[in-house]
N, C-alpha and C positions, 0 to 999 in steps of 0.2 A: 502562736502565729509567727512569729519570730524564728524558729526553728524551721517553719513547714519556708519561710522566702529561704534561707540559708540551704536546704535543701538543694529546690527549685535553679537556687544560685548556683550550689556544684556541679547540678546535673548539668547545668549550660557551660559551667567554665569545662568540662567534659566532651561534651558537645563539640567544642569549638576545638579544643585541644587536638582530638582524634579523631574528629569529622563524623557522618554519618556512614554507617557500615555500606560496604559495595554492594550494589544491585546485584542478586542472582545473571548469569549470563545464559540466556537460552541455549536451550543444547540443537545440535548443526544440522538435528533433521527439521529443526521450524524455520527454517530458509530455505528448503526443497521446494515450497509454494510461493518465493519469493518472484518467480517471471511472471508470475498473473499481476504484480502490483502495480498501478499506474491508473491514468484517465484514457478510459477507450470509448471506441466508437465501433458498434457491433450490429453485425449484419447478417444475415440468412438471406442464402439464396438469391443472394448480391442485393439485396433491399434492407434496406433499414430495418433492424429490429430495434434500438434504443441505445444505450448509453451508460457505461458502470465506472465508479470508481471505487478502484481498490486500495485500502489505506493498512499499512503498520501500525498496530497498536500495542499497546501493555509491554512496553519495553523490548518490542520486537517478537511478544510472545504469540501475536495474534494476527489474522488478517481480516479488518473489516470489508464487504462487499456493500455498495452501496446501488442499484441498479434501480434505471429508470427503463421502462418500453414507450414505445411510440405513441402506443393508445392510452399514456396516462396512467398507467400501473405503474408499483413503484416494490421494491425490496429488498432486504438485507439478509446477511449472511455474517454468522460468526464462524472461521476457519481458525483451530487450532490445533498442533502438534500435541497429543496425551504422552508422555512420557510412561506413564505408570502401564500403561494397554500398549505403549509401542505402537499409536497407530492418530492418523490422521481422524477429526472429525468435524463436520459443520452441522449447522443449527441455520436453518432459513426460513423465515416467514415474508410471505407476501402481503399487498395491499386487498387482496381478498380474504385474507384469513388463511392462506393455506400453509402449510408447515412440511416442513422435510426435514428429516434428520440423517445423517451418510455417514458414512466411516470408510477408511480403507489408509491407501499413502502408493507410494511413488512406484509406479509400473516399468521399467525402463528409463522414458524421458518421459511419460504424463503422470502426473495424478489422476489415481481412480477412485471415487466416491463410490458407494451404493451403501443398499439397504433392501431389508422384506420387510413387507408391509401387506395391508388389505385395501384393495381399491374399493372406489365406492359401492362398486356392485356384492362389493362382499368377497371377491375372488382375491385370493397370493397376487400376488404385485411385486414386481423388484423393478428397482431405480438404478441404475449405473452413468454416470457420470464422469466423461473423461477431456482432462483437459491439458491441452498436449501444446508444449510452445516450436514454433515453425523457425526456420534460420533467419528469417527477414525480420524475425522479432514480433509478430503477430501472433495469437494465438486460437486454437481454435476449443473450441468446446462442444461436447457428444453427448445429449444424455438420450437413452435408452431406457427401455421397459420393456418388460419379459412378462409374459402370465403363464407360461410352460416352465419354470423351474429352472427357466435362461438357455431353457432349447433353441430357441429362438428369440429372437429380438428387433424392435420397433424404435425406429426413429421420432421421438420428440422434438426435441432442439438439435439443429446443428448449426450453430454461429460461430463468427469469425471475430474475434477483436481487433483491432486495431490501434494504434495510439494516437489520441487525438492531436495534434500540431500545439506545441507551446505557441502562449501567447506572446508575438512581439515587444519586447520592451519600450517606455516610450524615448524618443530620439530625445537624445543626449542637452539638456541647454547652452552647453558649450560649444565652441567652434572647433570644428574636425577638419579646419585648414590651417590650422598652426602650424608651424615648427617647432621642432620636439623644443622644448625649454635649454636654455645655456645656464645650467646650474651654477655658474661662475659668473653670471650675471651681478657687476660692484654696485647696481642699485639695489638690491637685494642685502637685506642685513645680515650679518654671520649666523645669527640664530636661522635662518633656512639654509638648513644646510642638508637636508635631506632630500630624496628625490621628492617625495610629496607635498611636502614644503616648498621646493626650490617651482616646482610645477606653478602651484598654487602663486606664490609672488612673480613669477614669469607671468600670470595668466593677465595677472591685472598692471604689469608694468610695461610689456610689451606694446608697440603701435602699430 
């Protein structure tokens, strides 16, 4: 018993000594999807279609999709860089049970997703998904579907992202008609003597 705490002890005075080993740092192509990230506000055909948020996760190795639509659907996506395949893929299911899975990576300026599959009729199916960001900072998103072998192709979705507006902060409790503080202020004790300091006894000695 004795031995197994003294162990336990090393390992920690170890621990402390040389810290926890550095995080792997993702490699620079799993930030090529980094402009989709953010709270948007997405639209077709200039009407609302719903509302996604995209988040950074697993130490920047990931991007979560978080999407809500209009009528009360709801779903997510997992976007990740494979290093080993050199290639971009997501995994998405919806609130009806439907599932996509896409691969590809960065066409120019968009990411392009697709995949073959079989639609429900039985028939080849391909999925192509392209999502391209705009100089205004918006982005749009393409998906498409081919049943000719991508002779041709049909428009699904075409929406628009946007960035929803941050929310206002609330206004300040302090008074925003002061005079910047007189950090020389002799009612003030020597110990404020910094700016944040000298502010702060300014605040409440002032008349």
């Amino acid at each position: 018993m004795k031995k197994s705490v003294l162990v336990y002890a090393a390992l920690a005075v170890v621990g402390v000594l040389f810290g926890a080993p550095p995080r792997p740092v993702p490699p620079s192509e799993a930030h090529q999807f980094d402009f989709w990230l953010g709270e948007w506000s997405v639209t077709e055909a200039g009407k609302p279609a719903g509302s996604s948020r995209i988040q950074s996760i697993a130490g920047g190795n990931a991007l979560l999709e978080n999407w809500e639509d209009v009528d009360g659907g709801s779903g997510k996506s997992l976007n990740t860089y494979n290093a080993k395949r050199k290639q971009w893929q997501q995994f998405w299911v919806d609130s009806s049970g439907g599932v996509l899975e896409l691969s590809g990576g960065i066409v120019g300026r968009s990411m392009v997703l697709s995949n073959e599959t079989t639609g429900r009729d039985g028939r080849p199916l391909r999925n192509r998904i392209t999502w391209t960001p705009n100089d205004d900072g918006s982005v749009r998103q393409l998906w498409e579907t081919s049943r000719d072998d991508g002779r041709t192709w049909q428009t699904s979705f075409d929406g628009l992202y946007r960035r929803r507006p941050r929310p206002t902060s609330a206004r300040s409790p302090f008074r925003s008609d002061r005079p910047p503080p007189d950090y020389s202020d002799t009612r003030c004790p020597a110990a404020f003597n910094t700016a944040i300091a000298a502010s702060t006894c300014a605040l409440f000695t002032s008349t």
